[in-house]
SEDO-800688 format. One record per residue (C-alpha): residue number from 1; residue in one letter; x, y, z. Coordinates in Angstrom, 1 decimal, padded with zeros to 4 digits. Example, Ala and Ser with C-alpha at 12.3 -4.5 7.8 and 13.67 -1.06 7.14 Angstrom:
+------+------+--------+--------+--------+
| resi | resn |      u |      v |      w |
+------+------+--------+--------+--------+
|    1 |    a |  012.3 | -004.5 |  007.8 |
|    2 |    s |  013.7 | -001.1 |  007.1 |
+------+------+--------+--------+--------+
This chain:
+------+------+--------+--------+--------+
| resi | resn |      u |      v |      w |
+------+------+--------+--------+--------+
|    1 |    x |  133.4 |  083.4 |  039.3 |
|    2 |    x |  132.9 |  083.2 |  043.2 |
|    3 |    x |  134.5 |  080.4 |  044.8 |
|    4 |    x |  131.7 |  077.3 |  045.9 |
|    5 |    x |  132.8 |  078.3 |  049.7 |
|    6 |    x |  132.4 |  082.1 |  049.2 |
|    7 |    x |  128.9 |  081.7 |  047.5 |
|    8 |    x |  127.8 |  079.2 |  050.2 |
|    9 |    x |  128.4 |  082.1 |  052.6 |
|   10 |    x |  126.9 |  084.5 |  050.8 |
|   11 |    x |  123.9 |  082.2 |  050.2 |
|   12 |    x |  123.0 |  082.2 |  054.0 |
|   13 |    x |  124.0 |  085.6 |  054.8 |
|   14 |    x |  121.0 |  086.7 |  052.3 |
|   15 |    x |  119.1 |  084.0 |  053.4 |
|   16 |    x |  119.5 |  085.2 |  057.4 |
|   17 |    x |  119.0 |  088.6 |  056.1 |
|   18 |    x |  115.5 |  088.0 |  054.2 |
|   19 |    x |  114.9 |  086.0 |  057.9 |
|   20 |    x |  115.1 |  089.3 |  059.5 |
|   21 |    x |  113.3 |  091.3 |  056.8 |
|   22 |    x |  110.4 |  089.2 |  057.0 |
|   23 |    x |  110.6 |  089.2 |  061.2 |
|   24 |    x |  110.9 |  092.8 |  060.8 |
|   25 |    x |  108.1 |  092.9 |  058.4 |
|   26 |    x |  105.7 |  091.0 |  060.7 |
|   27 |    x |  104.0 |  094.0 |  062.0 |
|   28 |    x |  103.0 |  097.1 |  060.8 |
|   29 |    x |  105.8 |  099.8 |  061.0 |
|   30 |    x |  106.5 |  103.7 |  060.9 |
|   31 |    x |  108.7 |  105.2 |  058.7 |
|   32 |    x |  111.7 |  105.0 |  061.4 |
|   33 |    x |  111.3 |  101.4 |  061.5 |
|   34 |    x |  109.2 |  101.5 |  065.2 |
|   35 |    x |  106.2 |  099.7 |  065.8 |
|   36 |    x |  103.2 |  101.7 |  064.8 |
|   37 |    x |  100.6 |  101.2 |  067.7 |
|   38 |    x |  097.8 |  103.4 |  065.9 |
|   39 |    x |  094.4 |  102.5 |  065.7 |
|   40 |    x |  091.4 |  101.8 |  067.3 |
|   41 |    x |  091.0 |  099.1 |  069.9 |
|   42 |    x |  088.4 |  097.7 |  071.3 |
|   43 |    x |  089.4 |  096.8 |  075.6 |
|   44 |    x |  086.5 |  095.0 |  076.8 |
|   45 |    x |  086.8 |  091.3 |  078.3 |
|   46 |    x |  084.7 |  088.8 |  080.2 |
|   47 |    x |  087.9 |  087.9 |  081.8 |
|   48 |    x |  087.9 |  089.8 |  084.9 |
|   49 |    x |  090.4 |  091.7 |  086.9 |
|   50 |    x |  090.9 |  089.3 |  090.1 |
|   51 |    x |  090.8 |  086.1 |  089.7 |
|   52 |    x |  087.9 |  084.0 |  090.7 |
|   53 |    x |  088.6 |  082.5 |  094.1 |
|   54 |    x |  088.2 |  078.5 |  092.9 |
|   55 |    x |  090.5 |  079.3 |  090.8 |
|   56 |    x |  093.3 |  079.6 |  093.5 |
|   57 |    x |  096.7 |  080.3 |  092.0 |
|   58 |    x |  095.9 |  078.8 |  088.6 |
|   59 |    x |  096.5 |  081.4 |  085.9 |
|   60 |    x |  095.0 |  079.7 |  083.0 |
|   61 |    x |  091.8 |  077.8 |  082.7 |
|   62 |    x |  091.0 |  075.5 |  079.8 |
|   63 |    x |  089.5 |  075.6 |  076.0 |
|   64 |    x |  086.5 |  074.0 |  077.7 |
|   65 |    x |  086.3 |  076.1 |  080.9 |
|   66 |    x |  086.3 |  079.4 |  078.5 |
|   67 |    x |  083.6 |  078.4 |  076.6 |
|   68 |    x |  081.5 |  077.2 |  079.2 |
|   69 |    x |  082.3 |  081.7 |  081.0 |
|   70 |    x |  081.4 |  082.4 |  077.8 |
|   71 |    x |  078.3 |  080.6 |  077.1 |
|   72 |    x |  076.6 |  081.4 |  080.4 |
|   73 |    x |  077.7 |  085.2 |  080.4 |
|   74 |    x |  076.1 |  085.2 |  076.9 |
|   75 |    x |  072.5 |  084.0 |  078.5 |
|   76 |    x |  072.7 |  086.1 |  081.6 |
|   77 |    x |  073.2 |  089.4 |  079.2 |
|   78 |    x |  070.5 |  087.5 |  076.8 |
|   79 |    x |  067.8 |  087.9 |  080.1 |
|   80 |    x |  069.0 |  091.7 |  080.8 |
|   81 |    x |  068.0 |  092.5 |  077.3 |
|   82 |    x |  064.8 |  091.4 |  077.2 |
|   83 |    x |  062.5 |  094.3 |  077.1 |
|   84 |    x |  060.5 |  095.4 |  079.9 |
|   85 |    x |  056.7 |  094.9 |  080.1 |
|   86 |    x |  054.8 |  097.9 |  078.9 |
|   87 |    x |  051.9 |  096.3 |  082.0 |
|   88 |    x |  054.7 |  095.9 |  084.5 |
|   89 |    x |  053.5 |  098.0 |  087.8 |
|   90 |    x |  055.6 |  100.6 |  089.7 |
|   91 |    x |  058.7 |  099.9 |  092.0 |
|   92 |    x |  058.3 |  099.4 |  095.5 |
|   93 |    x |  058.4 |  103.0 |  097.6 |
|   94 |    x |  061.8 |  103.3 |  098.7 |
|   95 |    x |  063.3 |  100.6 |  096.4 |
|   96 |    x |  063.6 |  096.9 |  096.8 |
|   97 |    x |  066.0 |  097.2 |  099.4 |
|   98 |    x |  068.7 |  095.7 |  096.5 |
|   99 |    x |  071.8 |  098.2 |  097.7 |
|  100 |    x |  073.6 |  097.4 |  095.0 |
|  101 |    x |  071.5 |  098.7 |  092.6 |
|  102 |    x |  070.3 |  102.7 |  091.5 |
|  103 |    x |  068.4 |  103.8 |  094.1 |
|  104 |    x |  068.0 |  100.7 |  096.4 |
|  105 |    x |  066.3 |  098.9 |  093.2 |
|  106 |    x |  063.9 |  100.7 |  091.7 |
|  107 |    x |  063.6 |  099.6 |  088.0 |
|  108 |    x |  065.6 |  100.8 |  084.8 |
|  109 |    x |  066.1 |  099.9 |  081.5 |
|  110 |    x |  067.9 |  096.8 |  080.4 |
|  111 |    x |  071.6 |  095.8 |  079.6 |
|  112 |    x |  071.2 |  097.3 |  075.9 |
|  113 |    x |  074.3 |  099.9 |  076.9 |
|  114 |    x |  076.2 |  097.5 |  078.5 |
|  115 |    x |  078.9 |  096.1 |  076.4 |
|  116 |    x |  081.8 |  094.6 |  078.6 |
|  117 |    x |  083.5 |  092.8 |  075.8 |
|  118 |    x |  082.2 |  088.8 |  074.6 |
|  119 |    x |  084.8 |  086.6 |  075.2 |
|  120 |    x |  087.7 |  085.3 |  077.2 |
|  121 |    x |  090.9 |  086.7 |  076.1 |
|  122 |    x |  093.8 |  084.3 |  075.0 |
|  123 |    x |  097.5 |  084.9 |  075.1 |
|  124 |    x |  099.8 |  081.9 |  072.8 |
|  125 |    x |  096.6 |  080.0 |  072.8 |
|  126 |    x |  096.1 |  079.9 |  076.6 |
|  127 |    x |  093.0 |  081.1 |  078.6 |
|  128 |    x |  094.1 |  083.6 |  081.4 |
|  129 |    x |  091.6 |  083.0 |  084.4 |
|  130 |    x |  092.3 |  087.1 |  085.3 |
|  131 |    x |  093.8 |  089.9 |  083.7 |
|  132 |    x |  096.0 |  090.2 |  087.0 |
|  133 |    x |  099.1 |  087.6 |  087.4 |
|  134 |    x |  100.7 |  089.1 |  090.4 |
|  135 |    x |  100.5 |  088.8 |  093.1 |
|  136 |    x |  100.5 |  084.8 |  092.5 |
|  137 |    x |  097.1 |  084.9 |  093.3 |
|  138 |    x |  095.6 |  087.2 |  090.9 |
|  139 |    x |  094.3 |  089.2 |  093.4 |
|  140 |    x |  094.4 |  092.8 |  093.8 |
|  141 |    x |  096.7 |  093.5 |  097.5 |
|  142 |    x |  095.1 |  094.6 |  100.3 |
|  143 |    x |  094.5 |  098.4 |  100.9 |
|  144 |    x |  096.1 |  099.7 |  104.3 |
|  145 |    x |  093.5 |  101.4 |  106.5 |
|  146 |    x |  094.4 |  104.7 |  106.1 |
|  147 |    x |  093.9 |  104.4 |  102.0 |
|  148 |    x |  090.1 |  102.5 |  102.6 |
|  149 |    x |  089.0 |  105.4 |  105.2 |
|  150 |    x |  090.3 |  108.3 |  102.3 |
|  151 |    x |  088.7 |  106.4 |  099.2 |
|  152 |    x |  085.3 |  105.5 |  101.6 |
|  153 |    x |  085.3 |  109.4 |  102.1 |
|  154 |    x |  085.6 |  110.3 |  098.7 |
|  155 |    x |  083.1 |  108.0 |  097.6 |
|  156 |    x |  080.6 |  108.0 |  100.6 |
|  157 |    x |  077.6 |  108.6 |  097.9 |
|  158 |    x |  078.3 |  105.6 |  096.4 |
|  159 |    x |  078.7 |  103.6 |  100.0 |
|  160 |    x |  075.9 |  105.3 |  102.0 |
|  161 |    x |  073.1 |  103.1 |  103.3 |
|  162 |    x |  070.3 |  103.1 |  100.6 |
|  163 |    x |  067.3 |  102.6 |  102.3 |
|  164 |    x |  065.0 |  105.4 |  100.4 |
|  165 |    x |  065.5 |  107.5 |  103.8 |
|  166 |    x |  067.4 |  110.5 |  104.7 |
|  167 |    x |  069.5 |  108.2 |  107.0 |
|  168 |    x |  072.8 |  110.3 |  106.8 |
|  169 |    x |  071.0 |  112.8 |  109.0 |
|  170 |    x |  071.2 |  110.8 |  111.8 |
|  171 |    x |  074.8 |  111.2 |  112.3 |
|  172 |    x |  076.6 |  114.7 |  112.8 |
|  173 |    x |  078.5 |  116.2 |  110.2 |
|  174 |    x |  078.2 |  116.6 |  105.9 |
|  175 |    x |  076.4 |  114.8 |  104.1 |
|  176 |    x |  077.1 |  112.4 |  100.8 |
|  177 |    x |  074.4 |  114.8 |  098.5 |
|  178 |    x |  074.8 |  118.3 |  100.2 |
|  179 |    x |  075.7 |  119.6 |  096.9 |
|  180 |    x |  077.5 |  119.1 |  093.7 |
|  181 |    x |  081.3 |  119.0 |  095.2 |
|  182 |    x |  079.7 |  116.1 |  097.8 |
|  183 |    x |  078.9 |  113.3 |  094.7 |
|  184 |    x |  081.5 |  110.9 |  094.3 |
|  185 |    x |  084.0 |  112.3 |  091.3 |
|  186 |    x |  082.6 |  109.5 |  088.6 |
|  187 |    x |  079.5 |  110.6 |  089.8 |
|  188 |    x |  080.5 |  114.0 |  088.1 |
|  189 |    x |  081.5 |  112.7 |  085.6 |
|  190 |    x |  085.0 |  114.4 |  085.8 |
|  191 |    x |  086.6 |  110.7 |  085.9 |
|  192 |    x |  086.5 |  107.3 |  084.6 |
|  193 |    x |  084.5 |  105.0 |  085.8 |
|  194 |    x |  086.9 |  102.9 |  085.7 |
|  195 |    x |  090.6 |  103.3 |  085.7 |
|  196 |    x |  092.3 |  104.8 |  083.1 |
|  197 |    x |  095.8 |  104.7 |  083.9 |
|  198 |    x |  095.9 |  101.8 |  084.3 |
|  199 |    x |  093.3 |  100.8 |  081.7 |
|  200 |    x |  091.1 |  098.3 |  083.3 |
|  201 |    x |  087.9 |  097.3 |  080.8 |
|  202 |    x |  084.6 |  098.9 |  082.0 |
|  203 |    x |  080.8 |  097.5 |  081.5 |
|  204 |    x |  081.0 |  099.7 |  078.7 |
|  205 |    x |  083.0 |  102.7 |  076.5 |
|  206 |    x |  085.5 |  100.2 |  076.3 |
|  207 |    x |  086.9 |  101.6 |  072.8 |
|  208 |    x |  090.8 |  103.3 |  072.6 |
|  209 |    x |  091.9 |  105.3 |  070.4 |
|  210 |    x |  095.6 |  105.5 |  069.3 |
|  211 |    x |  097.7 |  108.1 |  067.2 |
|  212 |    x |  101.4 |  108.1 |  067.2 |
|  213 |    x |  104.2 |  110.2 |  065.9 |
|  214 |    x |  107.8 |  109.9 |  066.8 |
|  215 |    x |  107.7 |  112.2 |  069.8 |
|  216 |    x |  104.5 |  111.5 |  071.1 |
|  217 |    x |  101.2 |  109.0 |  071.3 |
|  218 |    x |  097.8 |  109.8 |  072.0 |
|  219 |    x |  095.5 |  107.7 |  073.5 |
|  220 |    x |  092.0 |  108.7 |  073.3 |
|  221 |    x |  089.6 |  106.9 |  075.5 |
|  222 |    x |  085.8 |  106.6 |  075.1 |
|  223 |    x |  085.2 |  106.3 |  078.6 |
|  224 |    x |  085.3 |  110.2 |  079.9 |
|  225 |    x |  086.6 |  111.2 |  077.0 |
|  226 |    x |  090.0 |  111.6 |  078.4 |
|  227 |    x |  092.8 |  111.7 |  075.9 |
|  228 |    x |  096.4 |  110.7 |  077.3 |
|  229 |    x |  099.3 |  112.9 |  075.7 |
|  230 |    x |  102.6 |  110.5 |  076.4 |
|  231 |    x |  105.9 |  112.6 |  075.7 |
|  232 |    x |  108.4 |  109.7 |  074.2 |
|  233 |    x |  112.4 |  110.3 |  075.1 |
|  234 |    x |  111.7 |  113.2 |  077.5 |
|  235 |    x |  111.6 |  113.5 |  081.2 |
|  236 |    x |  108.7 |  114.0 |  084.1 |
|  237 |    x |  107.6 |  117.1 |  084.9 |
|  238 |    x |  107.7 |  118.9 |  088.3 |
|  239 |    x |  105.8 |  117.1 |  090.7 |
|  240 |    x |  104.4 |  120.4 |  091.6 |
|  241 |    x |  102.6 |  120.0 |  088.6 |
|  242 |    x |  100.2 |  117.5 |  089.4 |
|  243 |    x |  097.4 |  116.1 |  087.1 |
|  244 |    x |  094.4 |  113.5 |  087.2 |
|  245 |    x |  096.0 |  111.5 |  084.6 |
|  246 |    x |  099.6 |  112.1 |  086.1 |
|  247 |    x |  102.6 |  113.0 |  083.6 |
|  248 |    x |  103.5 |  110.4 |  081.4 |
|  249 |    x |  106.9 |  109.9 |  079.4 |
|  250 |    x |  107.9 |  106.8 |  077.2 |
|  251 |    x |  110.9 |  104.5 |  075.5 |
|  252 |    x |  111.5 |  102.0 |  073.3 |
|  253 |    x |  112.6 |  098.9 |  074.5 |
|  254 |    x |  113.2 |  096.5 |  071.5 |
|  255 |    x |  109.8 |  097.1 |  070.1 |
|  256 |    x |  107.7 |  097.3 |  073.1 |
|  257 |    x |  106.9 |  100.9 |  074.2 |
|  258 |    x |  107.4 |  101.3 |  077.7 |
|  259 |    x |  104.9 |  103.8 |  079.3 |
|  260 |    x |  105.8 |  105.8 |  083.5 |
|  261 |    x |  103.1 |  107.6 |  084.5 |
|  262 |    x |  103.2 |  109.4 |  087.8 |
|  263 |    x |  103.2 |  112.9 |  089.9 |
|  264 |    x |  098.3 |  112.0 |  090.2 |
|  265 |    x |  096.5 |  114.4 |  091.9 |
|  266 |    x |  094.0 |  112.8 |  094.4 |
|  267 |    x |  091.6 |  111.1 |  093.0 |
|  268 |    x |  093.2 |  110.2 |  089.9 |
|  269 |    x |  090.4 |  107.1 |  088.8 |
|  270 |    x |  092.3 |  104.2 |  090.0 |
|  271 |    x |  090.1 |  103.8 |  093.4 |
|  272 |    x |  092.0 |  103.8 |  096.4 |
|  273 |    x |  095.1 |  105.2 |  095.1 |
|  274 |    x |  096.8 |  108.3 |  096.2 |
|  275 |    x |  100.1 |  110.7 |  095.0 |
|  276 |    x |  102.3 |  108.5 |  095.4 |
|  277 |    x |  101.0 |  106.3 |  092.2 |
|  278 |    x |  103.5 |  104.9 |  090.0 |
|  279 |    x |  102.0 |  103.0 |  086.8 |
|  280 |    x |  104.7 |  101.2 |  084.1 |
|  281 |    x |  102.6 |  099.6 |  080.9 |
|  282 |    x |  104.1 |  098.1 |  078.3 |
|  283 |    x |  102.6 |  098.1 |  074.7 |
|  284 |    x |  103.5 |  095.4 |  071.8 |
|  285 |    x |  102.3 |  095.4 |  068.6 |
|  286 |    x |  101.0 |  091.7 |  067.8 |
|  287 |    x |  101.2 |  090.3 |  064.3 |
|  288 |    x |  097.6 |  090.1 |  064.4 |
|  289 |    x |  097.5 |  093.9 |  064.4 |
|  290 |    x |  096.2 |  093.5 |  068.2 |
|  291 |    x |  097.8 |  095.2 |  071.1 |
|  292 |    x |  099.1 |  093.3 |  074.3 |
|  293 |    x |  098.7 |  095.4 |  077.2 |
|  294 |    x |  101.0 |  095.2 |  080.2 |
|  295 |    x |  100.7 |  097.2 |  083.5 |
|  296 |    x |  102.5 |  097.5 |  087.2 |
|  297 |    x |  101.0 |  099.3 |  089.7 |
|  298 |    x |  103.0 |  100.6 |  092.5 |
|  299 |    x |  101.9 |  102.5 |  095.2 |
|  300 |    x |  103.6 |  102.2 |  099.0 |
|  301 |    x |  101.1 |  104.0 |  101.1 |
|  302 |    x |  098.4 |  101.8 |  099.6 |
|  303 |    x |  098.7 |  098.9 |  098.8 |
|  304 |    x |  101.5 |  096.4 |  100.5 |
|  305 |    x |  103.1 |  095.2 |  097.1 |
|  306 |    x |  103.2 |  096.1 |  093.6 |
|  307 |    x |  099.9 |  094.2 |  091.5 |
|  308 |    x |  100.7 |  093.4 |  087.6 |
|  309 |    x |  098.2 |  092.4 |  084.8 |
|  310 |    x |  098.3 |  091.9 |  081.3 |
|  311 |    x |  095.2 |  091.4 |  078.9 |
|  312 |    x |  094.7 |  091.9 |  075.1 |
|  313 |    x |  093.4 |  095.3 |  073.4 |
|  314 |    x |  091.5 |  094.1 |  070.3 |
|  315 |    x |  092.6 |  095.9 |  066.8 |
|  316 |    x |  088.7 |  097.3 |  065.5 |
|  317 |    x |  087.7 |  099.5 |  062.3 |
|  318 |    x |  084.7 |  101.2 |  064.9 |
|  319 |    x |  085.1 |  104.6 |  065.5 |
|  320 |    x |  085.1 |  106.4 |  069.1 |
|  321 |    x |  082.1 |  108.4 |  069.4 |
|  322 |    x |  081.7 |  111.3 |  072.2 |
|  323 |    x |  080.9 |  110.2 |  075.9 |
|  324 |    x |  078.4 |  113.0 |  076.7 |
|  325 |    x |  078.6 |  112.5 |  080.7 |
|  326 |    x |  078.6 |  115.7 |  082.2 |
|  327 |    x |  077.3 |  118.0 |  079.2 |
|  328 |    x |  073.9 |  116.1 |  080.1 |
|  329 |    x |  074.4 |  114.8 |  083.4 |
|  330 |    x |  070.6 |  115.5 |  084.7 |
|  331 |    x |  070.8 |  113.0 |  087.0 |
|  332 |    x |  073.2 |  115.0 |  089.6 |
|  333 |    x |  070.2 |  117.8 |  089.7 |
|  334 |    x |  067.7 |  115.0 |  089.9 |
|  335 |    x |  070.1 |  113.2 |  092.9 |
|  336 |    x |  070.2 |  116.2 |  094.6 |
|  337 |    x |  066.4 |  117.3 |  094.6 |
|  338 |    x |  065.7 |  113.6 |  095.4 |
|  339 |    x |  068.1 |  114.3 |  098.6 |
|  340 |    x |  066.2 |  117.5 |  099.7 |
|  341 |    x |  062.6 |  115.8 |  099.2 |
|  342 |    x |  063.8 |  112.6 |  101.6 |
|  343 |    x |  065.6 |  115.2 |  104.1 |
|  344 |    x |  062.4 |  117.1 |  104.4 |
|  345 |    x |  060.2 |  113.6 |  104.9 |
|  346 |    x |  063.0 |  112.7 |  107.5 |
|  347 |    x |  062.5 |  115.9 |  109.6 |
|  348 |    x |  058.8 |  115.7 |  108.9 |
|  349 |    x |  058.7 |  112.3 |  110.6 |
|  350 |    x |  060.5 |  113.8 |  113.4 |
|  351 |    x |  058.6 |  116.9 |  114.5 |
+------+------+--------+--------+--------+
């Protein structure tokens, strides 16, 4: 018979040890005993990148202030759906003069594809006000001049003057639609629109797809159908051997896999950034079969400072379907004859 002491010890050694069991139990494991981040996730958020500007340097905004995001995104996207009137007449000539929209505003269909997410994300029952925490003010550092003239470059057909004229003529040198190669690179659908690596949620294709073994994950994106190969326990690459989505390598830390992407080539989807691009992220498995997401994103000849964000992905039984971008990308062709018609009027108007 075991001594009353002896038993008493044994009593909360089991008891510490079932403790540890069920913390170890909490989430959903691999046969080694690591976190199993497979599964689809769904990335999309009203919560927005930067922080709002009233929001100054507060990082979380209350039960009431979510709902109220919530509620009025919910009847803006409600009027954007509506369908258009079968009696509506044509667009102005030229567009409406609305440069943030296709084509200086000239009509399309409604927000049925867009689908950026339909809530405010929550971390231990707090509201974040921005996916970004750092810098303090949730705001994304200022690019140095040299980056903003490079990006400005290789997105001039996005920046140029839309005013239904041939307007680039009037200055010496390429144009933004001379050909193919000239179209901004999302444009051509040979990157994101927006980044990958980081991921940063998009108006829509906001769905990831994760399969892990015990040397590598895959993460399959919707968006561009890019699919990120991460090597786990090995080392970079030669940074001779440059790629869009960099090289990536990972560790376990505790049970958080720790991502380090680097060695881009230019452009690499992350706008303004160059080779120098150095991404950490930092994946946990939460009990709720979520994922929370965790990025810094350093780059010195830039940006002045690292930035850091954090946001949930959302565990989802959809599936990721193809993103047919450039296998039917008519509208490049389309851009381009559009270009040559208003380059002709242009000249016409000038003889």
């Amino acid at each position: 018979m075991l001594p009353i002491k002896l038993f008493g010890s044994l009593s909360i050694a089991l008891a510490l040890s079932l403790n540890l069991i069920s913390a170890h139990a909490e989430i959903k494991r691999t046969h080694t005993g690591k976190p199993d981040l497979s599964g689809t996730y769904d990335t999309g958020t009203l919560t927005p990148l930067n922080r709002p500007k009233e929001f100054g340097d507060k990082q979380f905004m209350s039960t009431e202030e979510a709902a109220k995001v919530q509620q009025q995104m919910a009847a803006r996207y409600e009027i954007f759906n509506r369908e258009s009137s079968a009696d509506r007449k044509a667009p102005v000539k030229g567009g409406d003069g609305n440069n943030t929209a296709g084509a200086g505003g000239v009509g399309g269909y409604n927000a049925f594809w867009v689908d950026p997410g339909s809530d405010i994300f929550e971390i231990d029952g707090k509201f974040r006000t921005s996916i970004l925490y750092a810098p303090k003010n949730g705001q994304q550092p200022k690019m140095k001049a040299a980056a903003l003239m490079r990006s400005a470059a290789i997105y001039e057909s996005f920046r140029h003057d839309n005013d239904g004229t041939a307007s680039w003529l009037a200055r010496k040198g390429p144009g933004p639609f001379d050909g193919p190669e000239s179209l901004a690179p999302s444009e051509r659908c040979l990157i994101s629109f927006a980044a990958t690596i980081p991921t940063i949620p998009s108006l829509y294709n906001n769905y990831k797809r994760i399969i892990q073994t015990d040397e590598h994950v895959m993460i399959l994106q919707e968006m561009v159908h890019d699919a990120r190969i991460i090597r786990i326990d090995s080392e970079h690459t030669s940074a001779k051997n440059r790629k869009s989505l960099g090289d990536s390598i990972a560790y376990w830390e505790g049970d958080v896999l720790v991502v380090e992407t680097k060695h881009f080539k230019v452009p690499s989807g992350l706008f303004g950034a160059d080779e120098n691009l150095t991404v950490t992220e930092r994946f946990s498995r939460m009990e709720s079969g979520d994922l929370l997401y965790d990025f810094t994103v350093k780059d010195p000849t830039v940006w002045e400072k690292a930035w850091s964000g954090e946001y949930v992905w959302s565990a989802n039984n959809s599936k990721v379907y193809e993103y047919a971008c450039h296998e039917g990308n008519y509208a490049m062709g389309n851009i381009l004859r559009g270009a040559r018609l208003l380059e002709s009027e242009w000249e016409g108007e000038r003889k």
